[in-house]
C-alpha positions in Angstrom: 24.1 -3.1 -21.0 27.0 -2.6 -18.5 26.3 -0.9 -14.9 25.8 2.7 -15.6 29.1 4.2 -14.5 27.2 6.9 -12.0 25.7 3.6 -10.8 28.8 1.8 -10.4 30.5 4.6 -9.0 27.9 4.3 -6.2 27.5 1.0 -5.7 31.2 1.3 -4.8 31.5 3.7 -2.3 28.6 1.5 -0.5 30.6 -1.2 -0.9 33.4 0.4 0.9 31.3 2.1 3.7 30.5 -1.7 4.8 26.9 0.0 6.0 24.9 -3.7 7.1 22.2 -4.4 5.0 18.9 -3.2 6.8 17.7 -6.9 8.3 20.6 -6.6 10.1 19.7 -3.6 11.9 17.4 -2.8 14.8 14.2 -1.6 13.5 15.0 1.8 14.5 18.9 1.8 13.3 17.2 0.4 9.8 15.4 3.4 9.7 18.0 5.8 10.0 20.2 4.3 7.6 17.4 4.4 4.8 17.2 7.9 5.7 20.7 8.7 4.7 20.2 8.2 1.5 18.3 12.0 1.4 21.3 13.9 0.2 21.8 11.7 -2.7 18.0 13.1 -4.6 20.5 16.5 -4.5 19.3 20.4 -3.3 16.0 20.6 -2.5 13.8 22.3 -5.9 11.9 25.5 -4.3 8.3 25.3 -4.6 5.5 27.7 -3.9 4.5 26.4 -0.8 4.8 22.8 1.3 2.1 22.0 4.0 2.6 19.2 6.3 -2.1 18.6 7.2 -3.6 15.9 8.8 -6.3 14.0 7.9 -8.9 11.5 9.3 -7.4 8.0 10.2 -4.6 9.3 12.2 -3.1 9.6 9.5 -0.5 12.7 7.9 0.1 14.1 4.3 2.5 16.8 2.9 1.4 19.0 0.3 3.7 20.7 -2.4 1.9 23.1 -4.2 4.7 23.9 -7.7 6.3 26.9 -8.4 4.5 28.1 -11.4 2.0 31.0 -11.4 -0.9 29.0 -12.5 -4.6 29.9 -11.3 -7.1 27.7 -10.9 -7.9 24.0 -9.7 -4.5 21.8 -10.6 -4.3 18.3 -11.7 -2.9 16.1 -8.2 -0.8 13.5 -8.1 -1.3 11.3 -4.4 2.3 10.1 -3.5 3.1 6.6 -1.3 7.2 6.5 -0.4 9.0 3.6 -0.8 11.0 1.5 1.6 9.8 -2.0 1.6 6.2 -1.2 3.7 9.1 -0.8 6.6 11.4 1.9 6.5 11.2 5.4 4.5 9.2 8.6 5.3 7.5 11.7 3.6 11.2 13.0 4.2 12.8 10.3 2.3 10.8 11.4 -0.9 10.9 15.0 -0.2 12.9 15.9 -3.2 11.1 14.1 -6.0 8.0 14.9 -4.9 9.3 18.6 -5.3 10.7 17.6 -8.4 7.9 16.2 -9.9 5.8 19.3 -8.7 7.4 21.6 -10.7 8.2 19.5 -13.9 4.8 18.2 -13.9 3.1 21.3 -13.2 0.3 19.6 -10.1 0.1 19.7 -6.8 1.9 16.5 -5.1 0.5 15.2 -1.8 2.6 12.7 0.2 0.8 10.6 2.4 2.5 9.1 5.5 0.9 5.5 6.4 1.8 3.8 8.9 4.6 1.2 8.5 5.2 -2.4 8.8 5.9 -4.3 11.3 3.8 -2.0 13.7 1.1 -2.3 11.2 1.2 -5.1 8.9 -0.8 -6.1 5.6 -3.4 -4.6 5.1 -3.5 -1.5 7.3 -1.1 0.4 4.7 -2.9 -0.3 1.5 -6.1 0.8 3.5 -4.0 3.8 4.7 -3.5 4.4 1.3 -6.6 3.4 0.3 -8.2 6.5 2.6 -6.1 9.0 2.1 -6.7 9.4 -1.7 -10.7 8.5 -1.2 -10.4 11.8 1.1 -8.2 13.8 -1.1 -10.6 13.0 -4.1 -13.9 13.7 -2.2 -12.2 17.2 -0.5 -10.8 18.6 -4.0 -11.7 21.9 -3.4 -10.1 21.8 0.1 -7.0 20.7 -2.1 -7.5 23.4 -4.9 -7.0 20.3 -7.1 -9.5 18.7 -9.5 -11.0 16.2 -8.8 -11.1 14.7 -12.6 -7.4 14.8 -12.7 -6.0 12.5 -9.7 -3.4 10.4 -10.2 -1.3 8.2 -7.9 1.9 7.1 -7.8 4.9 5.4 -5.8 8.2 4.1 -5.4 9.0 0.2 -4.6 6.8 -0.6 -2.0 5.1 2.7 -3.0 4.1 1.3 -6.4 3.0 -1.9 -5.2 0.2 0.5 -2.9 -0.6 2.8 -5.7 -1.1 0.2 -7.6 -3.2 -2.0 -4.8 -5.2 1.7 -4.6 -6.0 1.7 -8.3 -7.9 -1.5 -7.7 -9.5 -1.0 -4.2 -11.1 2.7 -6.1 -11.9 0.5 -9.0 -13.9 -2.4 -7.1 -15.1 0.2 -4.3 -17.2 2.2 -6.6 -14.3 5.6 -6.1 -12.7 7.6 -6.1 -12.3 7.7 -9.8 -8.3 7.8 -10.5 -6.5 9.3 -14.1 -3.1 7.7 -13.9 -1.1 5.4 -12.3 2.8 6.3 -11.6 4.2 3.0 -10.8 8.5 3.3 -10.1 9.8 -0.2 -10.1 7.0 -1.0 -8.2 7.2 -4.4 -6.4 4.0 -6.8 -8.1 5.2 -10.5 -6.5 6.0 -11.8 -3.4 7.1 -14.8 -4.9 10.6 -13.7 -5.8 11.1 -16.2 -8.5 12.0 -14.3 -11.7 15.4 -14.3 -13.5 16.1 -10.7 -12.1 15.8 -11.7 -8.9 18.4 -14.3 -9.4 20.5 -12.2 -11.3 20.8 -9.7 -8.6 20.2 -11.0 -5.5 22.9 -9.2 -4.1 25.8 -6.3 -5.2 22.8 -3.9 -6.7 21.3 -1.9 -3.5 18.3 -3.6 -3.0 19.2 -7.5 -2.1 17.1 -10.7 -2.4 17.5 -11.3 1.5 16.7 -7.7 2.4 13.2 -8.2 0.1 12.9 -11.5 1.8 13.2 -9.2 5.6 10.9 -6.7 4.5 8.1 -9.4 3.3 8.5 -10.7 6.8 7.9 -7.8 8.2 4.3 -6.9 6.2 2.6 -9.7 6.1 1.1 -11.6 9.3 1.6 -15.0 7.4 3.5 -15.9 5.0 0.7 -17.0 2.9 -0.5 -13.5 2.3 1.8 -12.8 0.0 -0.3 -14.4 -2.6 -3.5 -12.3 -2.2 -3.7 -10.1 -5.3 -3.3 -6.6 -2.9 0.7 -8.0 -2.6 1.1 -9.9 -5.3 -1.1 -7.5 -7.6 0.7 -9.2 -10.9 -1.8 -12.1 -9.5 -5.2 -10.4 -9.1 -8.0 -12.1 -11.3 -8.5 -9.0 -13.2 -7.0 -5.9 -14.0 -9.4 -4.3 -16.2 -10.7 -1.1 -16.3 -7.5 0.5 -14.1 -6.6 3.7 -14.5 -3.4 4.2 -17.7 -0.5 3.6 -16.3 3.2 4.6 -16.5 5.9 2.2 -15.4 9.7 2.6 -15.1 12.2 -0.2 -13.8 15.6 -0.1 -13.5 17.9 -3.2 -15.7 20.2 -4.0 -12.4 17.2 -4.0 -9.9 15.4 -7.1 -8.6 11.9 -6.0 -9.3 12.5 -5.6 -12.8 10.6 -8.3 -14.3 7.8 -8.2 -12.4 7.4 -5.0 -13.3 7.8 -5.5 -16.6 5.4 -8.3 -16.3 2.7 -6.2 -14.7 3.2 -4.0 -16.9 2.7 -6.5 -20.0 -0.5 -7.8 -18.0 -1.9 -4.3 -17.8 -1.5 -3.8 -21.8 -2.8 -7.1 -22.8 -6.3 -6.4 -20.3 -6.2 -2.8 -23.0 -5.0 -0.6 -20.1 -2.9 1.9 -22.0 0.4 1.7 -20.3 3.8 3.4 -21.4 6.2 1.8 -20.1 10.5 2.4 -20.2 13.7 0.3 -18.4 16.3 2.3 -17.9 19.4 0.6 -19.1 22.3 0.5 -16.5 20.4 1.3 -13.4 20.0 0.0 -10.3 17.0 0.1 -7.6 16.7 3.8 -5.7 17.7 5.4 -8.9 14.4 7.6 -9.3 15.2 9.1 -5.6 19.2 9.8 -6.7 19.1 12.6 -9.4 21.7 14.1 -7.2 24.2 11.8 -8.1 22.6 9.6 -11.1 21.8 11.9 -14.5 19.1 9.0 -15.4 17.4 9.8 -12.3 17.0 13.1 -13.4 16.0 12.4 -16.7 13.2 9.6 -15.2 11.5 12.4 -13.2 11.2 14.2 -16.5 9.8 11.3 -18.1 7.4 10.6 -15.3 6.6 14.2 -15.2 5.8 14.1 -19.2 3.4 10.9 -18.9 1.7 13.1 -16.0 1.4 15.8 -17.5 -0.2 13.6 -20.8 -2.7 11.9 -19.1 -3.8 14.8 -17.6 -3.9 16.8 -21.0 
């Protein structure tokens, strides 16, 4: 399929705003750049209520609680941003997370961990890791039920949703529904055809991957433990049913296709959908990119399925 012409239209005007690519930047500069990307997820859906709480571990989550009237304990969904383990904040998911509040009908909790390179591999999956242990084990604190937690991520955030599922799974809990995984990054080794194909000209770049690898892991031989490269882990039975979307113009594509293939073949259910024309980010640009806006529906849909 061509370039989506929302996409393309895009991908031009970054083109002529000569913005560096983030390994470029000062750590600091890199993240203020990825932050500009807010408006683009368009106006901000109301919701009944949004609560910024800490927890134990020093660590932060934000709380959207939807707009509908329902009573009652709600299904959750446990959120981790995107932004290559570097850059990105509860504020640079703000608006999907409202989004998928309200169209999947659950409460949405956003967990801040801490970034990469001040804290490399593993201290964000462990982040992770705690924050949905607590949210599971305080439920009622949450108003959410605990047989109906999911999580879920972006990029980088799929990758630690996905690193969560198994931690719960070989840690005895919490016990996890779903698995939202949004071109989630499964292989540090950066060897399949998409990655090739576009390496550069598509948002995300081969050499900005590269930066942010660099910037996670202590050694570069951690990339092959199986809670980076989770398309490698010995096992991935008995993980929660998963939804995954990738993007045909994105880098991570194949592997998460492929992790998505590997998931089906251990008898995980998985639903799975590329959306043709699409480039990486697309999920957090429903302001500008009708797909995006139709991908939140479709995440919101195998939410709200799982949970039925």
């Amino acid at each position: 399929m061509p370039l989506d012409p929302q996409a393309k239209e895009f991908l031009e005007s970054l083109r002529k705003s000569r913005m560096p690519s983030l390994e470029r930047l000062p750590l600091p500069l890199a993240r203020a750049a990825f932050a500009t990307t807010i408006p683009l997820a368009g106006p901000r859906e109301e919701v009944a209520s949004v609560e910024d709480r800490p927890i134990p571990g020093n660590l932060t989550v934000r709380i959207y609680t939807p707009a509908d009237k329902r009573s009652g304990p709600r299904p959750a969904l446990v959120y981790f941003h995107g932004g290559g383990w570097v850059v990105g904040s509860l504020d640079t998911v703000d608006a999907p997370c409202r989004q998928l509040a309200n169209a999947a009908a659950c409460t949405v909790i956003s967990v801040a961990y801490r970034l990469a390179p001040e804290h490399k591999f593993p201290i964000p999956v462990e982040d992770c890791f705690l924050a949905t242990r607590y949210v599971a084990e305080h439920a009622a604190d949450f108003q959410i039920d605990p047989a109906k937690i999911a999580v879920g991520g972006d990029s980088a955030g799929g990758n630690l949703a996905a690193a969560v599922t198994m931690l719960a799974r070989d840690r005895g809990g919490p016990s996890l529904a779903f698995q939202l995984l949004i071109y989630p990054a499964t292989d540090a080794a950066l060897d399949t055809p998409s990655h090739r194909e576009f390496a550069k000209g598509f948002m995300l770049t081969r050499s900005e991957i590269q930066w942010f690898m660099r910037q996670y892991l202590v050694r570069p031989e951690e990339g092959e433990h199986p809670l980076v490269s989770i398309l490698r882990a010995k096992s991935v039975r008995g993980l929660p049913p998963a939804c995954v979307i990738t993007a045909e113009f994105d880098p991570l594509r194949d592997e998460g296709e492929a992790y998505a293939a590997r998931l089906r073949a251990a008898s995980v259910p998985v639903e799975s959908r590329r959306f043709d024309g699409m480039i990486h980010g697309f999920f957090q640009m429903a302001g500008i990119m009708d797909q995006g806006k139709t991908a939140i529906q479709y995440a919101a849909a195998a939410l709200k399925a799982a949970w039925a």
